[in-house]
N, C-alpha and C positions, 0 to 999 in steps of 0.2 A: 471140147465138151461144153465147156463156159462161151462159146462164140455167141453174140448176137445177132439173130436174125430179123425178128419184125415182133414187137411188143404192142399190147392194149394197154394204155394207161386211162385209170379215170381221175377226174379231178372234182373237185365240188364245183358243180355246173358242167364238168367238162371230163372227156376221155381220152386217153392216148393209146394210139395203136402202133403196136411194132410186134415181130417174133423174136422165141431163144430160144435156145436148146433150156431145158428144166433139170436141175440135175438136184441136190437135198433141200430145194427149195418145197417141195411138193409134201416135205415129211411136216411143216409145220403149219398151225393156228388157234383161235383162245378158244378153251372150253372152260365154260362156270363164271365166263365172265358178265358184261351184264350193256344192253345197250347205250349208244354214246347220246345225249339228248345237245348237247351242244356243237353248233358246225364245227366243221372243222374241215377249213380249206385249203391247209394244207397237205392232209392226206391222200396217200397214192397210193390207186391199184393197178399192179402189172398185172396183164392177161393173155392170156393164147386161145386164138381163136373164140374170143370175146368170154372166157372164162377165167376168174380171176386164181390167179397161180402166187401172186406175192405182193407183200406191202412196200411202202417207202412213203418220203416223205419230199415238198417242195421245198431247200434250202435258199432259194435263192433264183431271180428270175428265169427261166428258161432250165435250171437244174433241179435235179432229183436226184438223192442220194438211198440207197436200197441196200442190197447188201449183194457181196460180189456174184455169189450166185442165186440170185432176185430174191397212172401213175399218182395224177393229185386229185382229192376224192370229195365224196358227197356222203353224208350217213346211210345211204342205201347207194347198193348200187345200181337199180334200177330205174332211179328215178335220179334226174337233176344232172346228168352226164353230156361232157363234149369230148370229140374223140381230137386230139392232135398225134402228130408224129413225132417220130424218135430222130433226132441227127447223126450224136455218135455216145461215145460213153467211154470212162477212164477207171480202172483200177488200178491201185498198187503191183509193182511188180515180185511185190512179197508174198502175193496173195497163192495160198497154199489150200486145197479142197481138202487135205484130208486132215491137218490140223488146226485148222479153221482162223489158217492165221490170216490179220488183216482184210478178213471178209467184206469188204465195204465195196461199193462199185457208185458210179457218179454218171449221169445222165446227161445230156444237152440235149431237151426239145426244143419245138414249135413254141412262139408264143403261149405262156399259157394264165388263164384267165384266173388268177388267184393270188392272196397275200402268202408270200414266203414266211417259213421259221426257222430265221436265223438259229444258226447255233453258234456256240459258246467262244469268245474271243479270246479262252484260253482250257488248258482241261478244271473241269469241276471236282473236288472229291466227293466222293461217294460213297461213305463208309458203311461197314456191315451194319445191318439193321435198319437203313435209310428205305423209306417208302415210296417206291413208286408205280409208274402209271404206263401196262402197253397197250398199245389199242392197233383191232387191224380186222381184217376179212374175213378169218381164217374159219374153218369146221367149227360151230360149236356141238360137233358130238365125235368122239374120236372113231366110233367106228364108219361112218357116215362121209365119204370123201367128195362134201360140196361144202362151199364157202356161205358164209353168212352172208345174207342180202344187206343185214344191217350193221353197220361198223360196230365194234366190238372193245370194251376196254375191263381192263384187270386190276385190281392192286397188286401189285410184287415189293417182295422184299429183299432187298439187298444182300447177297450169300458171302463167306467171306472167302479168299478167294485158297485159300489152303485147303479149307471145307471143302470145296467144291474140287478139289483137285483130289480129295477122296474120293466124293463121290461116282466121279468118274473114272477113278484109278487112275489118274490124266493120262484120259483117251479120250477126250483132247487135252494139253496140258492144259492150263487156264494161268496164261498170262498177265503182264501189268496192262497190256493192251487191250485186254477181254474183261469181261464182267459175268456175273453169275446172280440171278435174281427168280425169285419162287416165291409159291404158296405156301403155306402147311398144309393147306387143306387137300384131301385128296380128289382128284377130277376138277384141278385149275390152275388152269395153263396154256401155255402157247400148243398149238398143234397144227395141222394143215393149214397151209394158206397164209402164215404170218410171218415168212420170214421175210426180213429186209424192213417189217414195220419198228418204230422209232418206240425207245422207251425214254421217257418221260420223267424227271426225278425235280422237284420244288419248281416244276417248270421248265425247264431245262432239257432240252435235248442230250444226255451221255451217253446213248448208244443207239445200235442198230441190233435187231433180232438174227443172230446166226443158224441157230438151230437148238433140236432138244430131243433127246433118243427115245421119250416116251412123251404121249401128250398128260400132262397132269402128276405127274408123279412129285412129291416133296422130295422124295430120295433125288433126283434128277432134275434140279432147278435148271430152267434156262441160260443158254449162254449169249453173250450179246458181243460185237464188237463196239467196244468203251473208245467214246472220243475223248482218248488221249492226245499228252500235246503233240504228239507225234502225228500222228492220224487229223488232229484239226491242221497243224503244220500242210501237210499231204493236202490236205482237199485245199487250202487256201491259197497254195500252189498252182492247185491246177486249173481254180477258178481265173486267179490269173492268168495264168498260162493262156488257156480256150478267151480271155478275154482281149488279149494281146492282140492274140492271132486272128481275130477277127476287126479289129478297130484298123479305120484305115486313114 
């Protein structure tokens, strides 16, 4: 269900194309958020059939990190786009769809024409009430199943993670891996089109956008896969790894 087949990536200046099968990545993106006025080159939109379907982010040259079940962007998407291709792509083999464990997925394209954002050279904390930042494509109107032309970004606040395992009845649990972050407000939130985009905390890359069962609701704050050290451990891995194996 998760296989990749040929995805659209945009970059700031530039776009990537490849396909995948779509599977809860379609249920998310921000509504009530508010336009991005400052570039931002390392953000990514994955797309199908040049429609964009999920966010992520440039970590590192030739990589994109998204979420396991879903390249680097421009503030619109219509304007300022190159398209490159996809090579191959790595996720955990922990990664679980229905308890959204270790949701992460990692990319190797083409060349691509833009500054990386590094992430954390160990896990950050992130405690409840910490304010942060998601930004991505996604629907800004939850009934309305089209993506924002214009990037898109939110304040969230940091949920704590026992809270949030009420509020979900944990279905999903919510993990030391995972993260939970929301508005009060009602109608602001991730919805369509935002999963796999990066959240944002003092600057800081600590997660990825997993999913959210309703778009906007306080009761039902976002869940994000948290780069823990487990999880930065994994990708620093595997960047080596695909580095290895190509150096000759």
């Amino acid at each position: 269900k998760f296989l990749l087949y040929r995805f659209l990536f945009l970059l700031s200046q530039s776009v990537t194309a490849f396909d995948i099968s779509i599977p809860d990545c379609s249920e998310v993106s921000i509504v009530g958020g508010k336009d991005v006025k400052k570039h931002q080159p390392c953000m990514v939109s994955i797309q199908k059939d040049q429609i964009h379907v999920c966010g992520g982010i440039l970590i590192q040259d030739q990589w994109l990190l998204t979420a396991a079940h879903f390249l680097v962007g421009s503030l619109s998407l219509s304007k300022g786009t190159q398209r490159v291709g996809v090579l191959s792509y790595e996720y955990p083999k922990t990664f679980n769809v229905k308890t959204k464990q270790d949701d992460m997925l990692i990319k190797y394209a083409f060349e691509l024409k833009a500054k990386p954002k590094k992430i954390p050279k160990k896990e950050q904390d992130v405690p409840p009430g910490t304010k942060c930042v998601v930004t991505g494509w996604g629907t800004t109107n939850s009934n309305v199943m089209k993506p924002s032309d214009k990037l898109q970004m939110l304040e969230v606040t940091v949920v704590d993670r026992d809270l949030c395992n009420c509020y979900y009845n944990r279905d999903p649990v919510i993990t030391k891996d995972m993260l939970c972050a929301g508005n009060k407000q009602e109608n602001r939130g991730i919805c369509w089109g935002d999963s796999g985009g990066p959240l944002h905390c003092k600057k800081n890359i600590v997660g990825v956008v997993s999913g959210s069962k309703e778009c906007g609701d306080p009761k039902e704050p976002t869940v994000y896969t948290f780069l823990s050290e487990r999880h930065i451990r994994w990708i620093n891995n595997t960047l080596k790894k695909q580095f290895n194996s190509t150096t000759f």
